[in-house]
C-alpha positions as CSV (number, residue, x, y, z in Angstrom):
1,X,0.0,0.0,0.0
2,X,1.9,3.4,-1.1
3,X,0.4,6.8,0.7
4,X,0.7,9.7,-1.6
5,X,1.3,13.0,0.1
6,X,1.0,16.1,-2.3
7,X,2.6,19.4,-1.0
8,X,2.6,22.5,-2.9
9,X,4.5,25.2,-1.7
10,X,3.0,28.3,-2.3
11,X,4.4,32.1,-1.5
12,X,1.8,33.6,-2.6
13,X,-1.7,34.3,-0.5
14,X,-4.7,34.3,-2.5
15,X,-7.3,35.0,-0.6
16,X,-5.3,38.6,0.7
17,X,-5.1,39.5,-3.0
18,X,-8.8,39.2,-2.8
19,X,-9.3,41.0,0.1
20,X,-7.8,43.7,-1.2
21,X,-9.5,43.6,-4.7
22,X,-13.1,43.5,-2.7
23,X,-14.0,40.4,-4.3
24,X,-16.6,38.3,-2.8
25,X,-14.7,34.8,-1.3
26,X,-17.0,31.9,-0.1
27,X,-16.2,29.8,2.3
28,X,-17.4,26.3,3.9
29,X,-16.4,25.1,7.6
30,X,-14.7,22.1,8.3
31,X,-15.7,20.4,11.7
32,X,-14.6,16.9,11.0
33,X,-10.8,15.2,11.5
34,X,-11.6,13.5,8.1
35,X,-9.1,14.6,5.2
36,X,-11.2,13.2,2.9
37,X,-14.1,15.2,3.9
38,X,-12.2,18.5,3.4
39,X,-10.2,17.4,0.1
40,X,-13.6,16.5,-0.9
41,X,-15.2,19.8,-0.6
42,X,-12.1,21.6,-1.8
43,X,-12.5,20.1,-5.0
44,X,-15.9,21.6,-5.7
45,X,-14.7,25.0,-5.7
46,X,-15.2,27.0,-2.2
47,X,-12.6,29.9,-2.7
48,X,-11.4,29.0,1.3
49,X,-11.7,26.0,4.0
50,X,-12.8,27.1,7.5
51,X,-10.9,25.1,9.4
52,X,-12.7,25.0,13.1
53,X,-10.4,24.6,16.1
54,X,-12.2,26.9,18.1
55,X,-15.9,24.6,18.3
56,X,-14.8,21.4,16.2
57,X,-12.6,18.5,17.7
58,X,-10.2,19.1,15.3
59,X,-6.3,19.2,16.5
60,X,-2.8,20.2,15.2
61,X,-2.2,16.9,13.5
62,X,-5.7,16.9,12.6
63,X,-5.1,20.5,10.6
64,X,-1.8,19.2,9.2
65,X,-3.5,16.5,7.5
66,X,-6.3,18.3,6.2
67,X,-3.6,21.1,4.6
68,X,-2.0,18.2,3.1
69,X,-5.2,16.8,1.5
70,X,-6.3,20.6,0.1
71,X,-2.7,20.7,-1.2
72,X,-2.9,21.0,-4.8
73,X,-6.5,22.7,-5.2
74,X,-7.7,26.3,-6.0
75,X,-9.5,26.3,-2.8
76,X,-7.3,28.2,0.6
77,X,-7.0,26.8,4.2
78,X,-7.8,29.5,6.6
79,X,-7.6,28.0,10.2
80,X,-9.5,29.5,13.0
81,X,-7.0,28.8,16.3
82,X,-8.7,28.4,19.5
83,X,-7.9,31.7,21.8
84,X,-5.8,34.7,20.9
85,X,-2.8,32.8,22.4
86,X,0.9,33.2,20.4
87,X,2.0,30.1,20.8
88,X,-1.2,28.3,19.1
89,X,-1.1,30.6,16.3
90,X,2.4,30.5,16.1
91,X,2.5,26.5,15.9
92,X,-0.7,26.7,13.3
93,X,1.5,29.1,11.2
94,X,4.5,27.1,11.1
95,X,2.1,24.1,9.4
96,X,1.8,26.4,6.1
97,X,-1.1,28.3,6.6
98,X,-1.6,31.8,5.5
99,X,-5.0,33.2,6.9
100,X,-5.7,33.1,10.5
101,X,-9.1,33.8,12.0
102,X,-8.2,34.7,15.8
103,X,-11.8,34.4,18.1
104,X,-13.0,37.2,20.5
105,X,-11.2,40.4,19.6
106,X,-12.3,42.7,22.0
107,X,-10.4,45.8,21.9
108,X,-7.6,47.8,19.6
109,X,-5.0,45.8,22.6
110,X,-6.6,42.4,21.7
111,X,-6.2,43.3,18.0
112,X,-2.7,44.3,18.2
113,X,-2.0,41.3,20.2
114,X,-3.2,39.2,17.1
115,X,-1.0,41.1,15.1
116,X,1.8,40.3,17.0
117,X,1.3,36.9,17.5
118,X,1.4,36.3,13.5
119,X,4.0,38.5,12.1
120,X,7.9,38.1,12.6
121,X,10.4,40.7,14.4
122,X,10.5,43.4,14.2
123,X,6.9,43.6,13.7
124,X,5.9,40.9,15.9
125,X,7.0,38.3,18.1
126,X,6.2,35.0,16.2
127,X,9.1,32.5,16.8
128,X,11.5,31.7,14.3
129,X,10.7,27.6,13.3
130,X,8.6,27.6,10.3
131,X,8.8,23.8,9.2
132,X,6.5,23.0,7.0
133,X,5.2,26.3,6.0
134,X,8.9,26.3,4.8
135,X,8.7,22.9,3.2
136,X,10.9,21.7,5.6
137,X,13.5,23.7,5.3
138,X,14.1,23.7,1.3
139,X,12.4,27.2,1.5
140,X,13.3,28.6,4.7
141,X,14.9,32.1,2.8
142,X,11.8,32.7,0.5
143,X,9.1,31.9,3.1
144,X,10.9,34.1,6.2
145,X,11.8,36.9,3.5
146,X,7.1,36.6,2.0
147,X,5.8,35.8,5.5
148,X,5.1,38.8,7.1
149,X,3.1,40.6,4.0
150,X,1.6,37.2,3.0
151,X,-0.1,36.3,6.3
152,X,-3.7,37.7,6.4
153,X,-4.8,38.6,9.9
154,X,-8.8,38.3,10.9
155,X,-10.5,39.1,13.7
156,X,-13.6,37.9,14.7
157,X,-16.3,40.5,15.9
158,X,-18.8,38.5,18.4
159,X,-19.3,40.5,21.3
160,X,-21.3,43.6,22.2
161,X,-18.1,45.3,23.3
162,X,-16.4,44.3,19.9
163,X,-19.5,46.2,18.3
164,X,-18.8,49.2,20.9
165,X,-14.8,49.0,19.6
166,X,-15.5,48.1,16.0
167,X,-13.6,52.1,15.1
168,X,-10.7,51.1,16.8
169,X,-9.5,47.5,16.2
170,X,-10.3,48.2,12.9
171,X,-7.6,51.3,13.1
172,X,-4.8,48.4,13.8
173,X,-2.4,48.1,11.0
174,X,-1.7,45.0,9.4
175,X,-5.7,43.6,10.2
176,X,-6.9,42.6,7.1
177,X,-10.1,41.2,7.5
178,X,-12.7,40.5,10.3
179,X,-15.1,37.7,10.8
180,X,-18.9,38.5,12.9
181,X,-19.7,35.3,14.6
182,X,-24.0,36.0,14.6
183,X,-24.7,33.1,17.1
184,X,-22.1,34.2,19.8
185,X,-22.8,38.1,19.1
186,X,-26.5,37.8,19.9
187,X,-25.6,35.7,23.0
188,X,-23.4,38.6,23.9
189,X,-26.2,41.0,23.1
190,X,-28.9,38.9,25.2
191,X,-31.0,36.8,22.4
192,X,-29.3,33.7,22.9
193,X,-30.0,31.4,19.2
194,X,-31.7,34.6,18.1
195,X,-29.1,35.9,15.4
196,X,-32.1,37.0,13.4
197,X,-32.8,39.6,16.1
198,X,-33.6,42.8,15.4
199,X,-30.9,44.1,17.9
200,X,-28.4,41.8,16.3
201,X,-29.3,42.6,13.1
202,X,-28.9,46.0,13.6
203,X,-25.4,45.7,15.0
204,X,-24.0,43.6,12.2
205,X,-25.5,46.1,10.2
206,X,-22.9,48.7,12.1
207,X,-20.2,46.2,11.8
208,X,-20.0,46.3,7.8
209,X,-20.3,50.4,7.8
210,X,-17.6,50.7,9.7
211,X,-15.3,49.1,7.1
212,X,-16.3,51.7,5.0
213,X,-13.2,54.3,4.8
214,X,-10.8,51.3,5.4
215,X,-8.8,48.4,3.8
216,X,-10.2,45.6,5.8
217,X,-12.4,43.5,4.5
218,X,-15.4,42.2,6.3
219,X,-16.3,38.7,6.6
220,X,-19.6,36.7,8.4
221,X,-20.6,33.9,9.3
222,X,-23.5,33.2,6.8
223,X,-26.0,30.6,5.1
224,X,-27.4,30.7,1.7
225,X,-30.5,32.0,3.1
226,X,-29.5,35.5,4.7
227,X,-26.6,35.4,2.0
228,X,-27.9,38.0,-0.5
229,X,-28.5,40.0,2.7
230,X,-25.6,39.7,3.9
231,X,-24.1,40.8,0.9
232,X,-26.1,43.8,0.0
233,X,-24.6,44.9,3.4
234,X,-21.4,44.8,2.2
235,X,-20.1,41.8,3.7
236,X,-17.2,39.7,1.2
237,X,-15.6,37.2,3.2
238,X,-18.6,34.7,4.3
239,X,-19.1,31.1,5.3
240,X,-22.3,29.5,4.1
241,X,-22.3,26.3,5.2
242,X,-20.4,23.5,7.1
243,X,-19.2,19.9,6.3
244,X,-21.7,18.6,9.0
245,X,-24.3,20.3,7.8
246,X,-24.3,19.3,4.8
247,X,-24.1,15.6,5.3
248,X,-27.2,16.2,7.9
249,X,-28.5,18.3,5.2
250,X,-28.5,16.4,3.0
251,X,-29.2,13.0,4.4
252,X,-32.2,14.4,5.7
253,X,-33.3,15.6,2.3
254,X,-33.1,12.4,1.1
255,X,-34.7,10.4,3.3
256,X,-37.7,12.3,3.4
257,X,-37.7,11.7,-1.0
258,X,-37.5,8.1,-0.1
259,X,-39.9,8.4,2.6
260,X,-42.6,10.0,0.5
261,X,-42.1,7.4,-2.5
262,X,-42.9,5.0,0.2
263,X,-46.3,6.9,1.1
264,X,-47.0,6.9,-2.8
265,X,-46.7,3.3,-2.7
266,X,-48.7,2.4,-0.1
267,X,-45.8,1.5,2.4
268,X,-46.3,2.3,6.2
């Protein structure tokens, strides 16, 4: 039995060029340690992966092996790390990836400290190891010479006192795009599981305007049934769907087809 690994080593980020450009970039979450499930979807032509380690089970080796099964398509890993915590992004990094979506920013300080935790001296204070991300050392010079311009940097927005401090973490240099997590925002906001909430609405409304006179780009946490919304808004960067939903989805769909043949037939 002979495993086939494919790396490609890429310089080059993507999805930044697209955040600059103001193109829209769809995403779909990945919540399952299964490879296959991820190569899978990147193969059907998502522009970027979330890959969950904030919610999902999903661990470092867990993220190494999915990058390795993406390797080779169109579609971009962008890893969310659990906590705003150097030495997980730093460690996440050093596996290849270029896009980092860091959970509960809070403040201008908690945006900077992001920052920090992604870029190299003298900008930042990400250790010097990059291993894979440097194909193991047969890149090192090109990778530590791109790294700091090609990482993105993205904040998630998911808290009533994110809303309050949208202005100023969105005044941090070197943030390129944020991420509005609806669920935990309108838990912060008091309608727990009511992201539809007028309240709620009204703040990710705010959200969006506030990118307006800046380069970041603004990314949420979508479905394909508040997507046009979300986009009239202005939003670019959105997820619209996850792995597991769409197997439940999808499953679900089914069996109700086969379920009402049955009733056609005369089946109990």
């Amino acid at each position: 039995m002979f495993l086939i690994v494919v790396t490609v080593w890429r310089a080059h980020n993507i999805l930044k060029e697209k955040f600059s450009s103001k193109d829209v970039a769809l995403g779909v979450a990945i919540t399952i340690p299964c490879p296959e499930v991820a190569e899978a979807l990147a193969h059907i032509g998502f522009d970027w992966l979330f890959i969950d380690m904030e919610h999902a089970p999903l661990e470092l080796e867990d993220v190494k092996l999915i990058l390795q099964a993406v390797a080779g398509t169109e579609t971009v890993p962008v890893v969310r790390v659990p906590w705003n915590d150097f030495v997980t992004i730093k460690r996440v990094l050093d596996l290849g990836v270029f896009n980092i979506i860091v959970p509960w920013v809070n403040s201008r300080r908690e945006a900077e400290k992001a920052v920090k935790a992604c870029k190299y001296p003298p900008e930042g204070i990400r250790g010097c190891g990059p291993l894979r991300a440097s194909l193991y050392g047969l890149k090192t010079r090109e990778y530590l010479e791109r790294a700091n311009s090609e990482v993105a940097v993205i904040v998630q927005i998911e808290t009533a006192k994110a809303v309050q401090n949208i202005e100023e973490i969105l005044s941090v240099e070197r943030v390129d795009a944020t991420f509005v997590g609806p669920m935990d925002l309108s838990a912060s906001l008091g309608y727990l599981g009511n992201p539809q909430h007028p309240e709620v609405k009204a703040a990710i409304e705010k959200i969006v305007k506030a990118h307006e006179n800046t380069k970041v780009c603004p990314g949420i946490a979508s479905s394909i049934d508040q997507l046009k919304e979300h986009l009239e808004l202005g939003y670019r960067f959105i997820n619209i769907g996850s792995d597991i939903g769409f197997i439940t989805g999808g499953a679900r769909k089914l069996l109700d087809l086969a379920k009402n043949t049955l009733r056609e037939l005369g089946f109990s």
